[in-house]
N, C-alpha and C positions, 0 to 999 in steps of 0.2 A: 600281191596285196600286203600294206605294213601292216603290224602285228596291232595297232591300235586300231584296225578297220576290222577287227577279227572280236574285239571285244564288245560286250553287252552297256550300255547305257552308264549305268551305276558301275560295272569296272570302271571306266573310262573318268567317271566323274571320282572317283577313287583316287586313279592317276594323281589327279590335279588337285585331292584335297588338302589342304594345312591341316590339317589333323593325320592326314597319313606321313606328313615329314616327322611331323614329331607328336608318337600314339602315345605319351603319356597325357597331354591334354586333350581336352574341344577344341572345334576350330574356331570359338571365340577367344579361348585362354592364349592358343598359340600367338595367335593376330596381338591380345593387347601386350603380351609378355616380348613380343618381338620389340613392340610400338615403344613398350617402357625403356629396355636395353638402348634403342637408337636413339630417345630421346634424354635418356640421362649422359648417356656418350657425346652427343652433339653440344650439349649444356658444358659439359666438359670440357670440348674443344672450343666452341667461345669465349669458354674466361680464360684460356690459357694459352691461344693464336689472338691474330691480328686479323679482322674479319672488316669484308663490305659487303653489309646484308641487304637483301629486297634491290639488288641490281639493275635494273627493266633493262633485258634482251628485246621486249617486243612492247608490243601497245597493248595486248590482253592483260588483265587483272592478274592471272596466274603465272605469267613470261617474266621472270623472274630469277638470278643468280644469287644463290649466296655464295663468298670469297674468302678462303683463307690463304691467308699471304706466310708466304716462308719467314720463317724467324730470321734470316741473314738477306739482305735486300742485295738482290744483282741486278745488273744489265737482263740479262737475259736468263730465263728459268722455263722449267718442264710444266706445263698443266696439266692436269688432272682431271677432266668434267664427269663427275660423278651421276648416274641417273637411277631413282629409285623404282625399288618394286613397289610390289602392290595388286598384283595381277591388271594393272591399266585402271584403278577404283580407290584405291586405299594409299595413305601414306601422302607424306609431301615432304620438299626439302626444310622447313623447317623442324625434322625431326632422321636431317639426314646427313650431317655432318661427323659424325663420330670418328670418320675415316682421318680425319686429317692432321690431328696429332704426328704421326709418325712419317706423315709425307712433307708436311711444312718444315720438321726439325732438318727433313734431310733437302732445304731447298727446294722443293716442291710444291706447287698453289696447287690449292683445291678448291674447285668452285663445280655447287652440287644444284641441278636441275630442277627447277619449276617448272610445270604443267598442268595442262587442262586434265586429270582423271576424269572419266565415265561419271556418272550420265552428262556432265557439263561437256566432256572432252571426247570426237569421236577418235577411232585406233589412227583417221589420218591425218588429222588433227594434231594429236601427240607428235606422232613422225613429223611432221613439219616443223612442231615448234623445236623439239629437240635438233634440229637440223641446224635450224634458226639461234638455238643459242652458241653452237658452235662457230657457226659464222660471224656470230657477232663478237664472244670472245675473241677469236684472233685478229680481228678489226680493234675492239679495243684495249686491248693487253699487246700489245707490239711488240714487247720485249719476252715472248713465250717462243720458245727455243723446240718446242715440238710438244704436240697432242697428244694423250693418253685417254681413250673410252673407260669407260670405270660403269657396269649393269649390274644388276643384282635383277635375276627371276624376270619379271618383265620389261626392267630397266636393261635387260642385256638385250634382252628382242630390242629396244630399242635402237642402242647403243650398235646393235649388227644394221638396222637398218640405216644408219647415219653412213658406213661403208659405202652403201650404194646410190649414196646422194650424187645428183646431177649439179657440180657446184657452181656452173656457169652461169644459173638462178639467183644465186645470192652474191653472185660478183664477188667470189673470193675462194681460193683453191686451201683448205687450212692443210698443215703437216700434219697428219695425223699417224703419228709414228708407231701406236701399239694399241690394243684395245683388250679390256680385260675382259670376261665376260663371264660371270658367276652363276651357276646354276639357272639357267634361259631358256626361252622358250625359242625354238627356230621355224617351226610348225606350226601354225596358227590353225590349221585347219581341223585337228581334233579336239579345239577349244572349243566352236562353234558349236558343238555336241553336246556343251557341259552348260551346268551352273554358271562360269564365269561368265555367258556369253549372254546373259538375262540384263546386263547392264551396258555391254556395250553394243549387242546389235550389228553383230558382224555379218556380212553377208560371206558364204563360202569366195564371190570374188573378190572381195574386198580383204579377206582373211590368204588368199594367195598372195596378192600383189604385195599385200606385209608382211611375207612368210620372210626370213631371209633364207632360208632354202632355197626359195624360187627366185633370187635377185644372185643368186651367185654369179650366176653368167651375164649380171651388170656390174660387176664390182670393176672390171677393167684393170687398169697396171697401179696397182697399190701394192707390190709382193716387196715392197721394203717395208712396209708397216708387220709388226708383228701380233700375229693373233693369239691370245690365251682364252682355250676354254678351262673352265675349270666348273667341276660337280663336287658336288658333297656326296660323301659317302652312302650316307644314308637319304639320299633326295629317291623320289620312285623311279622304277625302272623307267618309266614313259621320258623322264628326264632326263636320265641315262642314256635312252637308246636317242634323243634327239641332240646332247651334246656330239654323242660321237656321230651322229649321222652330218652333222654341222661342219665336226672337223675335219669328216673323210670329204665332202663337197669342196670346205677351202684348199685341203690340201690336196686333191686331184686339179683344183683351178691354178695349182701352182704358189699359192698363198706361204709365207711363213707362219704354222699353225700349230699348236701346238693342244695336248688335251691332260690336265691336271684332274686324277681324282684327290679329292684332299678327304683324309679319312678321319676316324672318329667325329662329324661333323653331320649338322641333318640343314637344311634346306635356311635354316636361321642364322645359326649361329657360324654359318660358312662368310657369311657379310658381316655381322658383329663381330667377331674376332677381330677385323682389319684395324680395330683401334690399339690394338696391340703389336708394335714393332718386333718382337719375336716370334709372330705368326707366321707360319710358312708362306700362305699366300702373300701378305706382306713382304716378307723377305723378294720372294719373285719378282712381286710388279718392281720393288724398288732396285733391283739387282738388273731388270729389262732394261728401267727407264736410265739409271746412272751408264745403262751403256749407249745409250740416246740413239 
């Protein structure tokens, strides 16, 4: 039995509170102070990249790319598909660009994911469409040289579920050469328990089939693509023990995987930082991707 099936109700919804990443606020102060950071950061990155905003990947209202273009135009360059947290409820791409400063300068586009959030969006729902913007980027960006995952907290759940896309569905195989994966959830099934799960209605099986835990053994031969976990220091244990549970599953399936804790950082500002080119994590994905 895992250590989370041993805990009481309120432990558990503990785990998963925004207040327990960072106890100097509430968990409404943490939510709007994040929401400020990503959105003064993204405001930043539009006035000072080359952006194609409001994309349409899909025919839904919320299917949607925004685009930052490398400041030196080539034939051929790295993507980037960034996809946000939010616990699957909160947050959208228009306040999620902040990243892209430091990956356009060095040749790199970023184009950051719209979806359906809870109650409009269900968990499988999301996983399709993010699937879907994938496929359509490499359809219309032709000149993209290989794929990079970019998650943050739910966006990494995401972002691990896109691995185990079946892409013979969308008529197109993308490169997807590395995927970064920032403090995620891989375990859906001791969400079900909690608070978060009041908006999206997961069923315990519907919460498997999205686990990427449970999809390892459909990922199949992608062991050239490179995996980064990466946790924040200060994220809770529950986050902790399902990063590394995540990265011993890839790396027993034979995966190139690797597991970063980044420290002095809590559950926020492990993703906000990325606006800054001297950040470690930063330095990483762009040290991965420059070796393509």
């Amino acid at each position: 039995m895992g250590k989370w099936q041993e805990m009481t109700k309120k432990e558990l919804e503990t785990q998963y509170s925004p207040s327990r990443w960072s106890p100097r606020l509430n968990e409404n102060a943490v939510i709007e102070a994040h929401e400020q950071v990503t959105s003064e950061g993204t405001h930043y990155a539009q006035a000072a990249t080359q952006t194609l905003l409001n994309v349409p990947y899909g025919m839904g209202e919320g299917e949607k790319l925004d685009v930052y273009l490398p400041k030196v135009h080539s034939e051929s360059f790295p993507l980037v598909l960034y996809i946000h947290g939010g616990y699957w409820q909160a947050l959208s791409k228009d306040v999620s660009g902040f990243a892209a400063v430091p990956l356009v300068t060095h040749g790199i586009a970023l184009a950051v994911v719209g979806y359906d959030v809870a109650p409009k969006g269900s968990l499988d729902k999301m996983v399709r469409q993010v699937r879907q913007s994938v496929a359509f980027a490499v359809q219309q960006y032709t000149g993209i040289s290989g794929v990079y995952l970019l998650g943050h907290s739910a966006g990494a759940h995401l972002a691990a579920m896109v691995l185990s896309t079946d892409w013979a569905e969308f008529g197109v195989v993308p490169n997807i050469k590395g995927a970064f994966l920032v403090s995620g959830i891989y375990d859906l099934e001791p969400i079900t328990h909690t608070y978060v799960n009041e908006e999206l209605h997961m069923s315990r099986e519907v919460a498997q089939e999205n686990s990427p835990l449970q999809c390892v053994p459909k990922l199949g031969d992608k062991r050239a693509c490179q995996v980064l976990i990466a946790v924040a220091q200060h994220d809770s244990p529950e986050f902790h023990r399902q990063s590394q549970e995540y990265f011993e599953a890839l790396r027993a399936a034979g995966w190139n995987s690797s597991l970063l804790d980044i420290g002095v950082t809590d559950h926020f500002d492990v993703i906000e930082n990325l606006s800054q080119e001297d950040y470690l994590l930063t330095q990483v994905m762009l040290n991965i991707i420059s070796r393509g």
